[in-house]
Every structure is written in structure tokens, then in C-alpha cells.
C-alpha positions in Angstrom: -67.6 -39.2 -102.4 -68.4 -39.9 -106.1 -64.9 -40.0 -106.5 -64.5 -43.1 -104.3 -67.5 -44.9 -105.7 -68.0 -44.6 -109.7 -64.9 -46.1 -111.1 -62.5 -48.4 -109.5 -59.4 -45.7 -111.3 -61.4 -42.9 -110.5 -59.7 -41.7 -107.1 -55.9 -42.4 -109.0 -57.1 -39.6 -111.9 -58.4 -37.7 -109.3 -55.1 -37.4 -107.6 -53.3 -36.6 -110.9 -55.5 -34.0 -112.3 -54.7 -32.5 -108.6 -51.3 -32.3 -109.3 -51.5 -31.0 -112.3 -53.7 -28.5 -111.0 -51.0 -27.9 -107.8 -48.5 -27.2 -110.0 -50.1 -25.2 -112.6 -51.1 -22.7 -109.1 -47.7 -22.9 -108.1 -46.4 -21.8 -111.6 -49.0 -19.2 -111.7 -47.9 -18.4 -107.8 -43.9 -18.0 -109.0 -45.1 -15.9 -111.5 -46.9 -13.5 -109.7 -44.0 -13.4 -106.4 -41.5 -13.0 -109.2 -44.0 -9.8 -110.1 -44.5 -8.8 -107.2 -41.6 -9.9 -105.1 -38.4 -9.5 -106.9 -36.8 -7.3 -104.0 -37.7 -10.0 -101.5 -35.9 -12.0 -104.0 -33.0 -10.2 -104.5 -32.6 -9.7 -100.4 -32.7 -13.1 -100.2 -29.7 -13.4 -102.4 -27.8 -10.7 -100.7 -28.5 -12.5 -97.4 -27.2 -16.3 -98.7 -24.1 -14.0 -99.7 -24.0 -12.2 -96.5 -23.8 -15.7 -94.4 -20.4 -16.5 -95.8 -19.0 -13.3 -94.4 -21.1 -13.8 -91.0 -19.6 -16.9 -91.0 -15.8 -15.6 -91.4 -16.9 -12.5 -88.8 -18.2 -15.2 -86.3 -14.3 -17.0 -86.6 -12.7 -13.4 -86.3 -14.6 -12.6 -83.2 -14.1 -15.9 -81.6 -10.7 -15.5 -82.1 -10.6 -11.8 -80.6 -12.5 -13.3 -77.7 -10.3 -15.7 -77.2 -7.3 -13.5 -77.2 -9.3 -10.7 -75.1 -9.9 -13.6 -72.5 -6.2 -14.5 -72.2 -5.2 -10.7 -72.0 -7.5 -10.2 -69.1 -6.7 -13.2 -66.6 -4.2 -11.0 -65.2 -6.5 -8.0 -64.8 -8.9 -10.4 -63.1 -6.7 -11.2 -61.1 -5.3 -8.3 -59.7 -9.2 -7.2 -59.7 -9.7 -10.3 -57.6 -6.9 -8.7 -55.2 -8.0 -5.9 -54.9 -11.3 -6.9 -53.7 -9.6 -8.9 -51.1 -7.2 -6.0 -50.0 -10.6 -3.8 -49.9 -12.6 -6.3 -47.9 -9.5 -6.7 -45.9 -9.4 -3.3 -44.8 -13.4 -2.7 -44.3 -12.7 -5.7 -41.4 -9.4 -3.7 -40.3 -11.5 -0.7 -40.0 -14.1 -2.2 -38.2 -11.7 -4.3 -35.7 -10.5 -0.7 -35.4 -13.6 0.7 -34.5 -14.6 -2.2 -32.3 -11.2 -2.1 -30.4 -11.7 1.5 -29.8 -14.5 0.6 -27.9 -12.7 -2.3 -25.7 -9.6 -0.5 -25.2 -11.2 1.9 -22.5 -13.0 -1.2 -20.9 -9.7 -2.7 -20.9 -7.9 0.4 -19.4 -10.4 0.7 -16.6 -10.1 -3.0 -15.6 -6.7 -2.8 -16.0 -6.6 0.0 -13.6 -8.8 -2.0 -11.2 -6.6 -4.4 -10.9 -4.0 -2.1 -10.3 -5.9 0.0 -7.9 -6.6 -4.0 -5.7 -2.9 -4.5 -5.7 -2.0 -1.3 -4.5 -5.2 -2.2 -2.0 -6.8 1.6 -2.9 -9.9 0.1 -2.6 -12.3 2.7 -2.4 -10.8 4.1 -5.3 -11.5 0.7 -7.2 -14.8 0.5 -6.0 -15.4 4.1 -7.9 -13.3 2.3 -10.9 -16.3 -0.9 -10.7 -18.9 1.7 -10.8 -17.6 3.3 -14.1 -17.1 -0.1 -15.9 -20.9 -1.2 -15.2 -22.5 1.9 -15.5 -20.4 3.6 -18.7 -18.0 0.9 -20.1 -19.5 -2.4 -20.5 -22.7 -2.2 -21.2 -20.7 -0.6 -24.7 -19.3 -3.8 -25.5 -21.5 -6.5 -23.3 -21.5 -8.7 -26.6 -18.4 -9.9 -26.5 -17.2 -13.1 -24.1 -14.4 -10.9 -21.7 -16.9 -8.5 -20.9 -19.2 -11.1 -19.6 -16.4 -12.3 -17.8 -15.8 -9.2 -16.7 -19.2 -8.6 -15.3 -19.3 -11.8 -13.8 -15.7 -11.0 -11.9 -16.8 -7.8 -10.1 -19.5 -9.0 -7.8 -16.6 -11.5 -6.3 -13.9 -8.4 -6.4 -16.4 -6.4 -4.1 -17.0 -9.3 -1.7 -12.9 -9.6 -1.9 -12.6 -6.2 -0.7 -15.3 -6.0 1.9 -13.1 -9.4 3.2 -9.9 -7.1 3.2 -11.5 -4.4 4.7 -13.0 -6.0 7.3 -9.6 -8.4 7.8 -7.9 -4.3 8.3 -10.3 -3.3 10.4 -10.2 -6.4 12.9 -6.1 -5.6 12.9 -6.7 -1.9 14.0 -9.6 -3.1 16.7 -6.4 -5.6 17.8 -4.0 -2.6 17.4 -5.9 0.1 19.0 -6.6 -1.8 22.1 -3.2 -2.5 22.5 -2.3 1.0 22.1 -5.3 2.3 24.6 -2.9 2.9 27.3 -0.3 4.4 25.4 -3.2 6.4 23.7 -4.3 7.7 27.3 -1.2 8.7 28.8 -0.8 10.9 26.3 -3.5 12.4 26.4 -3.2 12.9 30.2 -0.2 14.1 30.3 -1.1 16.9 27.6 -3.9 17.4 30.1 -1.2 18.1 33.4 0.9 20.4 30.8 -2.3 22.3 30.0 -3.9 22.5 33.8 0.4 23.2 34.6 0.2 25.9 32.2 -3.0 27.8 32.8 -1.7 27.8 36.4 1.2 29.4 35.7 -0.5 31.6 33.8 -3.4 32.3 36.6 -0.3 33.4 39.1 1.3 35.2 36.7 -2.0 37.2 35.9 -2.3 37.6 39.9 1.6 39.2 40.0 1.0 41.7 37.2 -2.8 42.5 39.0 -0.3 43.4 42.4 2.3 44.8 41.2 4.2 48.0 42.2 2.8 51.3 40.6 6.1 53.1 40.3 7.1 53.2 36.8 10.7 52.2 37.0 9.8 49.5 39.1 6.7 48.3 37.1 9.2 48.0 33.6 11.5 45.8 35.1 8.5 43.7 36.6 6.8 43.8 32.7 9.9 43.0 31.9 10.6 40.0 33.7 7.0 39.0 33.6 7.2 38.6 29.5 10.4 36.8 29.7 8.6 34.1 32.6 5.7 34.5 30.2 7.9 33.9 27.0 9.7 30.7 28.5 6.5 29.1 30.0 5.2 29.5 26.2 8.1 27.9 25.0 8.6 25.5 27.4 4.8 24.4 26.7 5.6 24.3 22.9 8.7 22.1 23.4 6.5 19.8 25.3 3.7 19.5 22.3 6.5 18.8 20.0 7.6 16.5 22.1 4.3 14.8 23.0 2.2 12.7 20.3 -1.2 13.2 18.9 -3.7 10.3 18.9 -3.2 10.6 15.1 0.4 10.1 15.6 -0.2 6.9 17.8 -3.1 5.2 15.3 -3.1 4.8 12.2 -7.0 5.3 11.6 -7.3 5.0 7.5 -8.8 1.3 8.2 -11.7 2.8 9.7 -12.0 5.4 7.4 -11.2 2.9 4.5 -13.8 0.2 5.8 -16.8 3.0 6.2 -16.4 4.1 2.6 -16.2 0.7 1.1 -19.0 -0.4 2.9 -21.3 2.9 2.3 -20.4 2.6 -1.3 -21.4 -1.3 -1.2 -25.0 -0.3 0.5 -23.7 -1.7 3.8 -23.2 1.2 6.0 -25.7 0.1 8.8 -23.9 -3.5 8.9 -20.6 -1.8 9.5 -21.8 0.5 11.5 -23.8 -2.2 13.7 -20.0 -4.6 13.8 -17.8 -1.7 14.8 -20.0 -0.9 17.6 -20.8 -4.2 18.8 -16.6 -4.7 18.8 -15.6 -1.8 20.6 -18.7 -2.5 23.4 -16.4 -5.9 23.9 -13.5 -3.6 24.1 -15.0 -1.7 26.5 -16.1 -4.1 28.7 -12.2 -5.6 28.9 -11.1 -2.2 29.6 -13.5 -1.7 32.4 -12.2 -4.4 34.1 -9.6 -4.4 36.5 -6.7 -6.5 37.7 -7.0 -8.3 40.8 -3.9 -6.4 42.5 -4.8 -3.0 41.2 -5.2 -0.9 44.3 -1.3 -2.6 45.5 0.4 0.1 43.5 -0.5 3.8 42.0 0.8 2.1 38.9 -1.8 -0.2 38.5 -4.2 2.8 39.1 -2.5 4.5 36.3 -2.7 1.7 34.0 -6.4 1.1 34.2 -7.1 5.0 33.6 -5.0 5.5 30.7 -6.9 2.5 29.2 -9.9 3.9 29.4 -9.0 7.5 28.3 -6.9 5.8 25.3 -10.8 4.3 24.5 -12.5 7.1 25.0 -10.4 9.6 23.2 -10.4 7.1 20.1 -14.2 7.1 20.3 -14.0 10.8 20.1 -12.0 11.1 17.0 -14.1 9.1 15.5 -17.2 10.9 16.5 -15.5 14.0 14.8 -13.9 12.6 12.0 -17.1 10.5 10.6 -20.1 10.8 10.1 -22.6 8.2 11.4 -20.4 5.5 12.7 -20.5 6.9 16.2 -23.3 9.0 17.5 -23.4 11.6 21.0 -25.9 9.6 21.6 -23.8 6.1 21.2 -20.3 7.9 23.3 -22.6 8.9 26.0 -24.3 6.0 26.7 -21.1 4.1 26.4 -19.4 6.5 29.1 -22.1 6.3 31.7 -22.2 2.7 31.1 -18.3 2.9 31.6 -18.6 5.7 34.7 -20.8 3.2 36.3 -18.0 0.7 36.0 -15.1 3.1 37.4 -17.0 3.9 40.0 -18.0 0.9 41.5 -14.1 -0.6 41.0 -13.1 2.7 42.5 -15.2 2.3 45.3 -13.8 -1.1 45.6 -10.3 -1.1 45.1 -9.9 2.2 47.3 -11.5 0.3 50.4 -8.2 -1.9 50.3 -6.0 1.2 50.7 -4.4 1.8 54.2 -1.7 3.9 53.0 -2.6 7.7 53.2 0.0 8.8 50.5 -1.8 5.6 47.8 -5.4 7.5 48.4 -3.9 10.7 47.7 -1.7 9.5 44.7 -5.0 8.0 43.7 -7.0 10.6 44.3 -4.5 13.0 41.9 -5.0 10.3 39.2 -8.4 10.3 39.4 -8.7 14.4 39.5 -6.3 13.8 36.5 -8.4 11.1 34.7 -11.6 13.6 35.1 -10.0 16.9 33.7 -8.3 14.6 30.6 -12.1 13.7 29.8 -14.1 16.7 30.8 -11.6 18.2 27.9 -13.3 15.7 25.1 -16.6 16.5 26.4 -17.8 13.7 28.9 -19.3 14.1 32.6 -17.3 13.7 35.3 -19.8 15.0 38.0 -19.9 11.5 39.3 -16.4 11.1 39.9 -16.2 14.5 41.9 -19.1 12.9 43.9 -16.8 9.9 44.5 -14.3 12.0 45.6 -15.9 13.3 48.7 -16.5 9.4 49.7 -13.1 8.7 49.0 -12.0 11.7 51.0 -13.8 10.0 54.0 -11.6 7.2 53.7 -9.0 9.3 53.5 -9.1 11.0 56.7 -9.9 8.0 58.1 -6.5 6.7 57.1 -5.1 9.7 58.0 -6.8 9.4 61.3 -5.1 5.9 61.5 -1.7 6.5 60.8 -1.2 9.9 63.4 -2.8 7.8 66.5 0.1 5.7 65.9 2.2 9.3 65.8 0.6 10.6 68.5 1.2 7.2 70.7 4.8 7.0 69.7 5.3 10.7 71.2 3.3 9.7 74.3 5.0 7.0 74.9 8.9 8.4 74.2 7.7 11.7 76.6 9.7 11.6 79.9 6.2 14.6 80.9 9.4 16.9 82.0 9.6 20.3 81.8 11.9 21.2 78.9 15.0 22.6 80.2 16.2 25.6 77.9 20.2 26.7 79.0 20.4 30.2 76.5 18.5 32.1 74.3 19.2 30.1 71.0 17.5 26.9 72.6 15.1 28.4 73.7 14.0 30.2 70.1 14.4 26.7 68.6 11.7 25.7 70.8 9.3 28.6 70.1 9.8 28.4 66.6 8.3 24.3 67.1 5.3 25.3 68.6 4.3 29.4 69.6 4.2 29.5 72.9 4.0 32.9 74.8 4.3 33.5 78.6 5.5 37.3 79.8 6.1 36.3 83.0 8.3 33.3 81.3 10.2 35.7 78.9 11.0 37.9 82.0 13.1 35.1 84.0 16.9 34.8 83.2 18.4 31.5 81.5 18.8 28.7 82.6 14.8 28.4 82.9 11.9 25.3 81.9 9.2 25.6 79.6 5.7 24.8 81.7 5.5 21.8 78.9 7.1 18.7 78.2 8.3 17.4 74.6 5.3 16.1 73.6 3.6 19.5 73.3 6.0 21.1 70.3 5.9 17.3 68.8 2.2 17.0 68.9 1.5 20.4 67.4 3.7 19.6 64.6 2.0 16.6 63.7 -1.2 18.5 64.5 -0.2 21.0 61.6 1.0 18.2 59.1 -2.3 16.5 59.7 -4.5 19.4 58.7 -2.0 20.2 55.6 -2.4 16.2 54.5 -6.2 16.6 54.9 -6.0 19.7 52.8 -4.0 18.3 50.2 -7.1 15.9 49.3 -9.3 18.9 48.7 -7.1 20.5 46.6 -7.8 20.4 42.4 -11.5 19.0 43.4 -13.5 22.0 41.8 -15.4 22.5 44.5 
């Protein structure tokens, strides 16, 4: 501060004797670093030389840079490509591994489709299963699959359309073929009730037959050929006759009830095929206005029914659920009821003997075919013995008009009888026997006039005509 304030120069001296003092230290400094510091010194020297050479070092590796760059484009690049070729192949191996998954979704629906054309439909119903439960839900990520899944609810309702559209043809088909269906399984009946006959009176001729041994080989004998030839003639006649399997081709039915179990529908089915074939039965039941004209008509209307009812039964035994005991036999006494109230009907308009008898045959016919599947047929015996009523009624009918016919053409003469052959002709008419008669020579008359042999012949056809009705009647 004194500095500032004694003399106006005083600050301008100060300053100088600093200096002087500055560079005296500094001097003193240089001395002591060049004692103390000369290595220092000399490294600094070696270093100023060293930067030229840095400096020419720095050029050289520049240029080696340079050059190294140039010389390694094209490794980069083929680096580059080979990164691209290996990321090429990581996606080729995962599209692989991804396609290994599709493929067998892509199979199976490829099969489905094929299985729908070839309309095996159960066996694509199996094939939808597979692909929902075990196949998609693999690969339910990618678009098709939800297409996929979005397709098979409309396939199924597609099938249970064709499958029902099949079923309604063989409901059209089968009653169509009911009567074929029912005479065949009639007439197999007659063979079989022909055959155990034959068999019955054979049994009967080998139960009588002669004890003497020569005698009883040559009856064996001719016994097994009859025996032989009424098998073979029966076997001839299955060959030639057709099965119900033959006549219908049932895999509709068969095909429908698996689809619709396998959908969860059974019941519905079950309920639509019943309901349909209750229609069915009520158009079988019912008869044609000029049935009881003709034994044809009869036949018709039987074979019909049996046709229906023998269906029913293979279906009873071939499935299981879709017809019940319970459902057949309520259906047949709803049907027996039926029957027999036509029958009772129709056979009130017959006036001709030989129609209730024919009818009568059918309807002994039309009991024994059902009896064999299992059904009742009490009721029909039952309406047998009222028809047999009728029948002798009819018969009744038609021999007063015999019996008037011989009354009337009867002259009431004895009958003249010139030799013995006339008069054996008569006695083998009717048996009459008079000693005193047989006594007197020829030419002689018979105490009776024509009407008397006439009448006992018709007497005798009568009572084999009302016999014929109770024949076959199991009772």
C-alpha cells in the first residue's frame, strides 16, 4: 500500500526490482533443474527426436491401413454372404420344422376331403376328430388352420344332410320293396313248414317200417335217397330264394346311426326313424278298397306287412338302440289290431267258399312267416275260428243250392240196375247193403232213387271242405 502512496514512480521501480528479482529466481531455478534434472532434460530431447519418427510411423501405418482396408472388401464381403447364406438356412430349417408340423394337418384334411367324396362318412367323422383333438391345436397359429377349424362344424352339418337325404331314399326304397321283402320271406316259410312235413312222414315211415332185415335195407335205403333229394331240393330252393339282405341295401341305416351317435345325436335319429316307419306302418295297414275281390289282393296286403315287419327285425338285431322289443311289440299289436279288424271286414264280403279257404291258407301262412321272427299270432288263430263260422256258412250256402239242383233233376225212381257192373258202380257211389237185395237175379232196382248216391257224395265233399279249414290251425 506504501507502494501506491509515497512517490508518484514508486509503483513503476517497484515493478522493475520485481523483475529483476523474477528473473534472478528463475536463473537460480535453471540452475538447480539443470542440477537436479538433467535426465528429465535429456528425455525431453530424445522425445523431440522421437516425434519425427512417430510422425513417419503414423504415415507408414496409415498407409498399411489403407492397403489392409482395400485387401479386405472382398473378405467382407464374402463374410457378408455368408451371414446371409447362414441366416438363410436357420429360416430353411425352421420353415422345415414348421412344415413338418402342417404337413400331417394337411394330410388328414386332405384325406377328409377324400373320405366326403368317396361319401365314407363315418370314417371322416373319425378323420374330424383326429384333426381337433391331435393336429390342429399343433399349428392353430397359422390362418389355414383357423380356416380349417372354422370348415368342420359346416362339414358335419353337410354330412348329417347326406345322411339323412340316404336315409329318406332307403325309407322310399324299402317301402317299395315291403312286398317283395314279404313274399320272400313267406315263401321260405311254406318251403320250411313243406319241408319239416316231409320230414315228419318220413320219420313216421322209418317208425313203421318192416322188421325183416332185407326188407328194412332197401327201405333205409330208399328212405336216405327221399331224405337226400328233399335236402337238396330244399337247398336248391335257398339258393334260389333271396335274403332280406339281398333285397335291401341297409348300410344307410347303419351309416346314418353312426354318424349321428358320433355327432351326440343318437336320440334325434332314433326319435325320426321311428316316427317314419310308424307313418309307414300305418300306409301298410291299410287296405285297398277291392281287396277281398281276389286272393291276390289278400296276398298283396300280407306280404306288405311281413316285408315291414321282417325289416323291423333286422334292425332289432343288427343295432343296437334304434329299435327296442319293447318298440316291435307295440308296433305289431298296434298293427294286429289293424289286421284284424280289416280281416274281419273284408272276409264278411266273401261268398265264395274256395276265397275264405285261399284266404284262410294265406292268413295260416302270414302267422307261421311271423311266429318265425318272434311276434304273437294268438290273435289271428282266434280270428280263425270266426272266420271258420263264415266259412261253413258259405259252405252251407253253396250245397243247399247242390242239394236243390239234385232234388229238383230226381225223377224219385227206383234205380234200375241191368248186370252186375252197374250195379257195383252204384255201390261204390254210396254203400248200400240189403241181403235180401243181393240175393235177387239181374235185372233188379235199388229201393232208392238218384238223389240218394248224389246226395251222399256231396254230403262227403262237404264235411272234407269243412275239414280243409281246420287243417294247419294249430289247434
Amino acid at each position: 500500500r506504501s507502494v501506491y502512496d509515497d512517490q508518484p514512480n514508486s509503483h513503476q521501480r517497484f515493478m522493475e526490482k520485481l523483475d529483476a528479482c523474477i528473473r534472478n529466481h528463475d536463473r537460480e531455478i535453471e540452475k538447480m533443474c539443470n542440477f537436479h534434472h538433467q535426465g528429465f532434460v535429456d528425455a525431453i530431447t530424445e522425445l523431440l527426436k522421437v516425434r519425427a519418427d512417430a510422425e513417419k510411423l503414423k504415415v507408414q501405418v496409415t498407409d498399411t491401413n489403407r492397403r489392409l482396408q482395400d485387401a479386405g472388401k472382398e473378405v467382407i464381403a464374402q463374410t457378408e454372404e455368408i451371414i446371409r447364406c447362414r441366416v438363410q438356412q436357420r429360416n430353411i430349417t425352421t420353415v422345415v420344422e414348421k412344415l413338418q408340423l402342417c404337413l400331417p394337418v394337411l394330410e388328414m384334411y386332405s384325406k377328409l376331403k377324400e373320405q366326403m367324396n368317396v361319401k365314407r362318412y363315418y370314417s371322416a367323422l373319425k378323420t374330424m376328430e383326429q384333426l381337433e383333438n391331435l393336429y390342429l391345436p399343433r399349428v392353430s397359429q397359422y390362418r389355414f388352420c383357423q380356416i380349417m377349424i372354422e370348415n368342420l362344424p359346416k362339414l358335419r352339418e353337410e354330412i348329417k344332410e347326406i345322411s339323412m337325404s340316404d336315409l329318406k331314399d332307403f325309407l322310399e326304397s324299402i317301402r317299395k320293396h315291403s312286398d317283395r321283402i314279404g313274399e320272400t320271406a313267406m315263401r321260405q316259410a311254406q318251403q320250411q313248414k313243406t319241408f319239416s312235413t316231409a320230414l315228419q312222414k318220413q320219420n313216421n315211415v322209418n317208425y313203421g317200417r318192416n322188421m325183416h332185415l332185407g326188407r328194412s335195407r332197401i327201405l333205409d335205403t330208399k328212405n336216405e335217397i327221399t331224405l337226400k333229394r328233399t335236402f337238396e331240393d330244399d337247398d336248391e330252393h335257398e339258393e334260389e330264394v333271396l335274403t332280406v339282405q339281398d333285397l335291401v341295401d341297409f348300410s344307410p341305416v347303419y351309416r346314418c346311426l353312426h354318424i349321428y351317435s358320433v355327432l351326440g345325436d343318437g336320440e334325434i335319429f332314433e326319435n325320426y326313424y321311428r316316427k317314419q316307419r310308424r307313418k309307414q306302418a300305418r300306409l301298410v295297414l291299410q287296405p285297398q278298397s277291392s281287396m277281398h275281390e281276389t286272393v291276390e289282393g289278400y296276398r298283396r296286403y300280407f306280404s306288405q306287412i311281413v316285408g315291414f315287419f321282417v325289416v323291423e327285425d333286422h334292425i332289432l338285431h343288427v343295432t343296437q338302440g334304434l329299435v327296442t322289443r319293447t318298440y316291435t311289440d307295440e308296433l305289431w299289436n298296434m298293427a294286429l289290431s289293424k289286421i284284424i279288424a280289416v280281416l274281419r271286414t273284408h272276409s264278411s264280403y266273401c261268398s265264395d267258399p274256395d276265397l275264405v279257404l285261399e284266404l284262410k291258407n294265406l292268413i295260416v301262412l302270414f302267422a307261421d312267416t311271423l311266429q318265425g321272427y318272434g311276434f304273437p299270432v294268438n290273435r289271428l288263430f282266434d280270428l280263425l275260428f270266426e272266420i271258420r263260422e263264415q266259412y261253413n256258412e258259405t259252405l252251407l250256402k253253396k250245397w243247399s243250392g247242390l242239394f236243390r239242383d239234385i232234388f229238383e233233376a230226381d225223377n224219385y225212381s227206383p234205380i234200375p240196375v241191368v248186370n252186375e257192373e252197374e250195379y257195383k258202380i252204384v255201390i261204390s257211389k254210396f254203400p248200400f247193403q240189403d241181403p235180401e237185395l243181393d240175393k235177387q237175379s239181374f235185372p233188379k232196382k235199388l229201393p232208392m232213387s238218384q238223389s240218394v248216391p248224389q246226395i251222399y257224395i256231396q254230403v262227403k265233399e262237404f264235411i272234407y271242405a269243412s275239414l280243409k279249414f281246420s287243417e294247419s290251425l294249430h289247434r
